[in-house]
N, C-alpha and C positions, 0 to 999 in steps of 0.2 A: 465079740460083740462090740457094736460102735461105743461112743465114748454117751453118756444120757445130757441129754439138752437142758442147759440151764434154765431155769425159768425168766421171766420180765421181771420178777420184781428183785433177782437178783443184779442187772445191771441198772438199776432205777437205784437200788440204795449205795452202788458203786459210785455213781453218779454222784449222787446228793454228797458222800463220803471223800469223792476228791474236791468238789467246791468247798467243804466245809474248813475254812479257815485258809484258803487259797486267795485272801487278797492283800492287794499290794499294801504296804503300812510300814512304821519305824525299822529300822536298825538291820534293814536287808542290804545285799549286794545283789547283783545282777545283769542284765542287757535289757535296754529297752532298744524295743524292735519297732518300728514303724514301716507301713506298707499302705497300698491304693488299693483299699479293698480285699478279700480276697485272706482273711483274717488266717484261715484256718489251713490254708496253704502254705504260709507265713510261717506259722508254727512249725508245720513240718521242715522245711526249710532251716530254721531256727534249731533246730533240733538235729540235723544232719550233719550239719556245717559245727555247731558244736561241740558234740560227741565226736567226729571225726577228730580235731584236732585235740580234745582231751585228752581222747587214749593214747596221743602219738605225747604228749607233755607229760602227762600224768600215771596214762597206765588204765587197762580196761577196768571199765565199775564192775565189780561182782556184786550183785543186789540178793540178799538172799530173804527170798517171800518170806520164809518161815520165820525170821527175827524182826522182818521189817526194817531192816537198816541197810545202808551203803555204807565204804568205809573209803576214803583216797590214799592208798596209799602208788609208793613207786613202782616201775615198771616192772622188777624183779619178784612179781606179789606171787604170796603162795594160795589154793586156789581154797583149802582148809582154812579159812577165815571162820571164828565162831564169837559171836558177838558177847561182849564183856560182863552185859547182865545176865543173861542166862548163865555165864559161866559162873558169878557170883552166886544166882541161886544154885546154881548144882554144888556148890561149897559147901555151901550156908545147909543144905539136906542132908550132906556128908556127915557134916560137926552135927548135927540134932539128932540121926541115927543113931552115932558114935558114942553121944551123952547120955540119948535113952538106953541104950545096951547097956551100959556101967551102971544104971541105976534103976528101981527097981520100983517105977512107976507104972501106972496103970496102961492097957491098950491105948484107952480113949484118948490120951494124951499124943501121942505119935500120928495118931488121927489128924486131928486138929492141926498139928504143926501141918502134917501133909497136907491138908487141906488151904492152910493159910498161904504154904510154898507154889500150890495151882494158881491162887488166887494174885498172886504177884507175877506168875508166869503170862496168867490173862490180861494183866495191865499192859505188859509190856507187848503181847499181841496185838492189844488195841490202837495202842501209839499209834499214830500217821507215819505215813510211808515220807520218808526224805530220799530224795535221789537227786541227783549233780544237777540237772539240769529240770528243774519243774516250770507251766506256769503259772503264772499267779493274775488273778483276775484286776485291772490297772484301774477300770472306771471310767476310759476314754478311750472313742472310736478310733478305729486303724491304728492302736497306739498297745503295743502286748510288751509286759514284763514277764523276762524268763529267769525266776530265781536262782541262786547258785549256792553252795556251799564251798566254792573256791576261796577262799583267802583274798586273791588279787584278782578279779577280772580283766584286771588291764591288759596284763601280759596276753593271756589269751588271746584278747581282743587283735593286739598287734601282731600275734603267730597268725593269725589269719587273714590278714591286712596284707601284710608282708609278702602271704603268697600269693596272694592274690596280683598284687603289682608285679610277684617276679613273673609268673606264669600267665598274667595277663589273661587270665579264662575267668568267665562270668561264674559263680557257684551258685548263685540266686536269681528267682525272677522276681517274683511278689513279695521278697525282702529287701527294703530298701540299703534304712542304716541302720546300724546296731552301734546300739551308745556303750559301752561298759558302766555302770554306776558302784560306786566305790561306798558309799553309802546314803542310806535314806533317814529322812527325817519328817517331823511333823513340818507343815508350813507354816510355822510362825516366825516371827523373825528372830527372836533369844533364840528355838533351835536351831535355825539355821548358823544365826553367828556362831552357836557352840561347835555345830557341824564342821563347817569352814575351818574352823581353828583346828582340828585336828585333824583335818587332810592339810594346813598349811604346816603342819608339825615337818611332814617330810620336803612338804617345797621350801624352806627353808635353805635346805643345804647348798644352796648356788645360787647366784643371784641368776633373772630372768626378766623378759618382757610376758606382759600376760595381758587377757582380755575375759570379760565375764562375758558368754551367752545366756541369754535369761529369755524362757518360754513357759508364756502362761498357759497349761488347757481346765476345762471346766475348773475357774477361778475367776470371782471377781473381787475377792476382798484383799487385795494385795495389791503395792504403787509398787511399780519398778523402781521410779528413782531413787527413794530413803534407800531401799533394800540394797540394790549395785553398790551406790556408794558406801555405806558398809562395806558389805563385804569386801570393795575393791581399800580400803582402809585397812581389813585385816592382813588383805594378802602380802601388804607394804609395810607392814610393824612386824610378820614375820621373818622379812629380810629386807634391809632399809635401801638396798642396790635392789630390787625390785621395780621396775616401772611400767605401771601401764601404759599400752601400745594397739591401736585399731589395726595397722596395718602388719600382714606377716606375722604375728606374736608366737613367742616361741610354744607357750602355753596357755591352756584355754580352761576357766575356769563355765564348766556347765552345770547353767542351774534349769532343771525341768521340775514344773510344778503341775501335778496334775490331782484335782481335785483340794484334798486336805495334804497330799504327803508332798515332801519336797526330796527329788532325786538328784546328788550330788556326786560331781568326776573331776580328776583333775587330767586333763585329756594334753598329748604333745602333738604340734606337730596338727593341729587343728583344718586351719585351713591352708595350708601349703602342702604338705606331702599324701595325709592321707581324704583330703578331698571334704572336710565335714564327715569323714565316718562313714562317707555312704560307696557300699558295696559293689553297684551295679556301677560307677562311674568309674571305679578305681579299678574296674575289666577293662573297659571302655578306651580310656584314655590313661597313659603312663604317662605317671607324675615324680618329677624328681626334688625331693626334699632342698629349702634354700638353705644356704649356709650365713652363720652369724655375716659375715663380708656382704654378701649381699644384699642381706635387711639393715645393714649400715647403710651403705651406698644409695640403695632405696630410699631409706629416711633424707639422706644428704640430699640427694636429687629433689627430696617431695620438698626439703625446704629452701633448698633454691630456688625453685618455680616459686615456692610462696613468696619469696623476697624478690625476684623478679618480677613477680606479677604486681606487689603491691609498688615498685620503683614506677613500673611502667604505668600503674592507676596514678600514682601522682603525678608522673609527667605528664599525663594527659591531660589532668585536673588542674595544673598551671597553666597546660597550653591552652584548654579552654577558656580557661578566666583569664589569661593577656588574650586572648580572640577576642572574649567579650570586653574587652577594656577598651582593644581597640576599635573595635566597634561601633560602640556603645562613642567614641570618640569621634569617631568619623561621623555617628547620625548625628551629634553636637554643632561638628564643624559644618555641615551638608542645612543644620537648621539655622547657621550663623550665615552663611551665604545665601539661603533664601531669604531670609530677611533685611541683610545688604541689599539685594537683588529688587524686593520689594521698595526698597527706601529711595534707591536711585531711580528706579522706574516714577516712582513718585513725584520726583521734584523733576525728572524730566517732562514731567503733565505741566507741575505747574508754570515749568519755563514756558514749555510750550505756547498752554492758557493765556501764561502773561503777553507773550509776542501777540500771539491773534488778538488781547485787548489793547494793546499799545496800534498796531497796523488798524482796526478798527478805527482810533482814536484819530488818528494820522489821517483815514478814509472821512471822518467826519468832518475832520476842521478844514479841510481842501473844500470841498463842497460847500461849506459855510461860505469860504474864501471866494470862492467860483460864485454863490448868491451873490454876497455884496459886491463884487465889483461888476457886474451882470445892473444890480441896482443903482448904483453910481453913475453908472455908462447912460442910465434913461432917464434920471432926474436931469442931466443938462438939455438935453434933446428937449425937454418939456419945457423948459426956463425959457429957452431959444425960440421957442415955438410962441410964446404967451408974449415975448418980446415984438 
């Protein structure tokens, strides 16, 4: 006979059973996944690519329905795994049979215990399923948290980075990047400082360059500025050779805040080797990690252009202003000559003026000259005549 068909309301309250306390919130680890649409793809994807390379680190999950628990251990696991509370309660029945035989109590009593030992066994039936790799509900689109129970995500993260670069083959389509987060907090800013301070516990040990990435989603009650700088303050009191760095930085301080919680990583290797974290580029294109020498060289270089560049703004900045000096000198001299120009032209009028009223002058007394002796010449003619 086939096997009897479950009813709808049996996967209706399976449903309701895994959202129930499935969202993202304080003191988790995990991967945040981002992708373009296409959520539930993601997921699967998210889930393939991780399980694949757990078992190969870790060792297969033996999930056993009946306890409801997973357990991590290493590769050499045996497959008789039986979960530690049940085994306490089968102790705890043992030593109560054992005590009730030696003594010479009633039935009812061995009842009761029995029934008290169901009653604890149902507890632990009830408990939520934990498995290595869960999601948890984030609160912001195209943006999925996949909880972990691993200790370290990072490692992880980079086993499959790593191979990705060697083998150069894409494993994802509709998963972009996958963040590891090393720990979450509330988004306020005393937890996040407290946060901080103890992922800088381990970046301590070597001095380094670093850089904070800070992304807001569904938040607006939070400044970047106060907060970075913090934070970029802690990560310098935990080791005083510490310096922040925008370009190349060996280390990347990521803060993702979505909603109320704040998701916190101390990420290598950021944007040089593995690309920002994202999957599909690091198929795409082989990227070879820089070494200390050349993010010196780099910096040396960025500050010689800055010191060349500002040599060469001043020299231009003097050659302008002796241009304009001379200039400005020349329109001087250029206005000192037209006004010569004018002044000579001037009194060459009035020379001029004056010779045509002199020559005028000259023209009149001739002619006066030319009357009277014209008149002189007819007064005797007339004397002579009257004679």
């Amino acid at each position: 006979m086939g096997k009897k068909k479950r009813s709808k309301s049996y996967y209706i309250q399976s449903a309701k059973r895994q959202k129930k306390g499935s969202v993202l919130g304080p003191d988790m680890t995990g991967f945040l996944c981002t992708c373009n649409a296409h959520e539930r793809d993601c997921v699967r994807e998210a889930y393939n690519v991780l399980n694949e390379f757990a078992d190969v680190l870790y060792g297969k999950e033996f999930f056993d329905a009946a306890a409801c628990c997973s357990e991590e251990e290493p590769k050499n696991i045996n497959s008789d795994i039986v979960d530690d509370k049940s085994v306490e309660v089968e102790n705890n029945i043992e030593r109560k049979e054992a005590v009730l035989d030696d003594s010479d109590e009633e039935p009812l009593d061995i009842d009761a215990a029995i029934m008290a030992d169901v009653s604890v066994l149902q507890k632990i039936s009830q408990e939520p399923k934990t498995r290595r790799f869960q999601q948890v509900l984030s609160g912001a689109k195209n943006c999925i948290f996949i909880q972990t129970t691993l200790p370290d995500p990072l490692s992880l993260s980079l086993a499959i980075m790593d191979d990705i670069l060697a083998s150069q083959k894409q494993r994802t389509q509709k998963l972009i990047r996958m963040i590891p987060v090393q720990v979450t907090c509330k988004a306020y800013p005393e937890d996040m400082k407290r946060a901080v301070e103890k992922l800088a516990s381990n970046f301590s040990e070597k001095s380094c360059s670093f850089s904070v990435v800070y992304k807001v989603r569904n938040n607006s009650s939070l400044k970047e500025g106060n907060i970075v700088n913090d934070l970029v303050q802690i990560l310098q009191n935990a080791n005083p050779k510490n310096n922040p760095q925008l370009v190349n930085p060996e280390v990347v301080l990521s803060v993702d805040i979505i909603r109320n919680v704040c998701c916190l990583s101390i990420l290598p290797h950021y944007f040089t080797k593995y690309a920002k974290y994202n999957l599909v580029l690091l198929a795409s294109k082989k990227l070879q990690p820089l070494p200390l020498e050349t993010t010196n060289k780099s910096q040396k270089s960025v500050e010689k252009l800055q010191v060349e560049s500002t040599n060469k703004s001043q020299e231009n900045i003097e050659e302008l202003q002796v241009e304009t000096t001379n200039k400005s000198e020349e329109i001087v001299e250029e206005s000192n000559n037209t006004e010569t120009i004018t002044l000579s032209d001037s009194n060459d009028v009035r020379e001029e003026g004056e010779d045509a009223a002199v020559e005028l002058e000259q023209t009149t007394d001739i002619k006066t000259c030319d009357a009277v002796s014209k008149q002189t010449d007819v007064v005797p003619l007339i004397s002579e005549e009257n004679a």
